[in-house]
N, C-alpha and C positions, 0 to 999 in steps of 0.2 A: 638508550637502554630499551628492554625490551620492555616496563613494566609502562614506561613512557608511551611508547608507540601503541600497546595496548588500551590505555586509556583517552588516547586520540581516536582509535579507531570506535570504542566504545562511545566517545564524542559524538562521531560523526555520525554512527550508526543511532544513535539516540536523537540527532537534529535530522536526520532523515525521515526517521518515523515519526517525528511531529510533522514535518509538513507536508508528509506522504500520506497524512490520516483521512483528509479531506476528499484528496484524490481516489483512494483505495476507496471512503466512503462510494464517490460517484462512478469507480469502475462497476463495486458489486450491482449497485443500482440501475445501470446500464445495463451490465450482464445479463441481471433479473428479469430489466423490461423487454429485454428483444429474445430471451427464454421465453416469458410468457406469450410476446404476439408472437413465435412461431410454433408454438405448442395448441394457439388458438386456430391458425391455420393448419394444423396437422390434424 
């Protein structure tokens, strides 16, 4: 049913974003740090 697969899909999308949290944490943080050193070099 459709009420079914919706709720799986909200599953899934719910256990993704737990252990995507960390990651996403350490993208922005990356992102940040090689912003700043090439903004220091600009």
């Amino acid at each position: 049913s459709k009420t079914l697969r919706l709720y799986q899909l909200l599953g899934l999308v719910n256990t993704l974003h737990r252990t995507s949290q960390p990651i996403t944490k350490f993208l922005l943080f990356s992102v940040s740090l090689t912003f700043k050193i090439t903004s220091n070099f600009l």
